[in-house]
C-alpha positions as CSV (number, residue, x, y, z in Angstrom):
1,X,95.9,12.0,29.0
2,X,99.8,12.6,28.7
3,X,98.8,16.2,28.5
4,X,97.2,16.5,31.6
5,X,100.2,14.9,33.2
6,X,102.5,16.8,31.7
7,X,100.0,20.1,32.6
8,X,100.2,19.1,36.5
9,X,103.9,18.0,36.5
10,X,104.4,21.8,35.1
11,X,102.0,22.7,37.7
12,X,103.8,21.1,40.6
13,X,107.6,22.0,39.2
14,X,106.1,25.5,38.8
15,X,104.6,26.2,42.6
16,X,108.1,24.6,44.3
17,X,110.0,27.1,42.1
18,X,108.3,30.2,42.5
19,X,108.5,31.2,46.8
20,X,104.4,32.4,47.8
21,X,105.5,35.7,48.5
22,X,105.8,36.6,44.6
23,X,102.5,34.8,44.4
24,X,100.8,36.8,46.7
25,X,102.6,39.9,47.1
26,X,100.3,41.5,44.6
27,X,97.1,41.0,46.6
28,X,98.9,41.7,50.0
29,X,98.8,45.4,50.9
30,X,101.5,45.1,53.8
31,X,104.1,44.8,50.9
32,X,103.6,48.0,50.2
33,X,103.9,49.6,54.1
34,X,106.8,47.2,54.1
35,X,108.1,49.4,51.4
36,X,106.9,52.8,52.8
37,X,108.3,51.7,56.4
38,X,112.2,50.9,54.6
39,X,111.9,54.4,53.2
40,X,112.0,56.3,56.2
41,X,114.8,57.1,58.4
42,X,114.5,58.6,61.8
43,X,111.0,58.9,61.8
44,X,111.4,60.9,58.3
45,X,110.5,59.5,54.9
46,X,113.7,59.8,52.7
47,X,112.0,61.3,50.0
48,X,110.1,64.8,50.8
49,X,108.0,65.1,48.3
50,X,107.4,65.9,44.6
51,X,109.3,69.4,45.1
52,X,111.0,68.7,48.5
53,X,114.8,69.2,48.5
54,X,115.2,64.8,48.2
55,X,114.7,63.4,45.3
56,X,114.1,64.0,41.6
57,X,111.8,67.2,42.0
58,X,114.6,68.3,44.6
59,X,117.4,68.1,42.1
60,X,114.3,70.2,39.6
61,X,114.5,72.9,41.8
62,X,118.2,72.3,42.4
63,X,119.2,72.8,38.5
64,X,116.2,75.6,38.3
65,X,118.6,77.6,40.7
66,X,115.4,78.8,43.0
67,X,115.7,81.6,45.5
68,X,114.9,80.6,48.9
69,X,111.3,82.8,48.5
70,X,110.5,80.6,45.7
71,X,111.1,77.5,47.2
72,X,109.1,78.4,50.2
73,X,106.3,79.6,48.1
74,X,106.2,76.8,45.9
75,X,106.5,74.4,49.1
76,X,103.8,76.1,50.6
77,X,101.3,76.2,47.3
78,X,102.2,72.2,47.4
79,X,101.1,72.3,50.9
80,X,98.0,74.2,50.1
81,X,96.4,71.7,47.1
82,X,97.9,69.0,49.6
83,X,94.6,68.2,51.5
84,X,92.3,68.5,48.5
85,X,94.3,65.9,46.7
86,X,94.5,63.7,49.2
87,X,90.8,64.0,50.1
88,X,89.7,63.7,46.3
89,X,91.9,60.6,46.2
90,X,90.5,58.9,49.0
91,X,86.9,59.5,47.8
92,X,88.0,57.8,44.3
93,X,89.5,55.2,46.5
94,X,86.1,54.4,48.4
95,X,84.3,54.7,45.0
96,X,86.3,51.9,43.4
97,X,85.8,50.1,46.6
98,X,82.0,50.5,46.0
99,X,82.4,49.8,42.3
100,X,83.9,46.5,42.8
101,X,80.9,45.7,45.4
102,X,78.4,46.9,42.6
103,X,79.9,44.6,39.8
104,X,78.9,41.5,41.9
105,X,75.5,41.5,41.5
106,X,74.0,45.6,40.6
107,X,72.4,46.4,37.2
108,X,74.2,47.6,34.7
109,X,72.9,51.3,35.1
110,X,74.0,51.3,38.5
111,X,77.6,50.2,37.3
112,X,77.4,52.9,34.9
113,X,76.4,55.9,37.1
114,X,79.3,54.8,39.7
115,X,81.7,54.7,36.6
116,X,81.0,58.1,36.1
117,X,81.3,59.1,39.5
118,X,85.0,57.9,39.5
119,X,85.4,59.7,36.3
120,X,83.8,62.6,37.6
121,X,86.4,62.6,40.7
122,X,89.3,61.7,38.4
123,X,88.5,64.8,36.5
124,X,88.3,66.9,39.2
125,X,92.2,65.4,40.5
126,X,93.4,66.9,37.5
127,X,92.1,70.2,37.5
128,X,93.3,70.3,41.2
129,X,96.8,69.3,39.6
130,X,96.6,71.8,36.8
131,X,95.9,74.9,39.4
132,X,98.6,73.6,41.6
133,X,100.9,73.5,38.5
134,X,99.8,77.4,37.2
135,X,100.1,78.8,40.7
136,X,103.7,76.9,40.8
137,X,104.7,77.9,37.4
138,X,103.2,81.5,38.5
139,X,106.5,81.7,40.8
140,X,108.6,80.8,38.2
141,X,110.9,83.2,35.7
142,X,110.8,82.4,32.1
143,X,114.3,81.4,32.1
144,X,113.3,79.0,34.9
145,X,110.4,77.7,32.9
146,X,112.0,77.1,29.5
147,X,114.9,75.3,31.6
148,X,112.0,73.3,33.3
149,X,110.4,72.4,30.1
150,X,113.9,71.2,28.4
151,X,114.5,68.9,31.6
152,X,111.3,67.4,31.5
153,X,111.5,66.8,27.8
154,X,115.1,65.3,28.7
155,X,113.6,63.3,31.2
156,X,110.7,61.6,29.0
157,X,113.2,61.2,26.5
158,X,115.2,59.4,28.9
159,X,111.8,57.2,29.9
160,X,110.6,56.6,26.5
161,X,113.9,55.4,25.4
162,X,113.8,52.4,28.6
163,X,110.8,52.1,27.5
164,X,111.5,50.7,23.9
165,X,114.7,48.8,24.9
166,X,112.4,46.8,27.5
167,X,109.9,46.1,24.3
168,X,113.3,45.6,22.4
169,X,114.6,42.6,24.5
């Protein structure tokens, strides 16, 4: 009995402590078009892009000292594998939509076949990403590429290194 009392008087300190919005915010998808509509300024997003001139991938391109040529070529490759990634990840959207319908109340085969479909679309999302990166890399010298390799090894090292001091504390 005292542990039950103790359980709701946790309960109750708990829910006037924490505000709803941290509660919900997870299962509320305007949170995140909150966050999208804060990022953009004069109609603009403020960050262009994986390899737009904003942003991590701009200062990339920045420290890979790219000609104007390349940077219009790889802009427009990005430009090109745009539509079928964004098409391939709303299809993988509306299967996980379908899959969470399916778990309800659908036979296990069912459940299975529509896991493979999202595996099947996942798959085919990174070979789209894999051809974008060749035809990129394509446009690159092999001065530019070595120095693109040692920043991104810099840069994981930087992440796995957060990484372990957030375990660490």
């Amino acid at each position: 009995m005292k542990f039950h009392i103790l359980s709701a008087s946790f309960l109750v300190a708990a829910s006037t402590l924490l505000p709803i919005s941290t509660i919900a915010a997870p299962f509320n998808n305007s949170s995140r078009d909150f966050r999208v509509a804060q990022q953009q300024t004069e109609g603009r997003p403020q960050f262009a892009g994986r390899w737009g001139m904003r942003g991590r991938k701009g200062q990339l391109m920045e420290q890979l000292n790219l000609s104007t040529e390349q940077q219009e070529n790889i802009q427009k490759i990005r430009e090109d594998y745009k539509q079928q990634m964004q098409s391939n990840r709303q299809k993988i959207r509306e299967l996980k939509q379908e899959m969470r319908q399916l778990m309800v109340n659908a036979s296990k085969d069912d459940i299975r076949k529509q896991h493979q479909k999202i595996q099947e679309h996942h798959q085919k999302l990174s070979d789209i990403r894999l051809e974008m990166k060749l035809a990129i890399r394509d446009e690159l010298t092999l001065e530019q590429r070595e120095k693109m390799a040692e920043l991104k090894q810099q840069r994981w090292e930087r992440r796995r290194g957060k990484r372990e001091q957030g375990f660490a504390r």
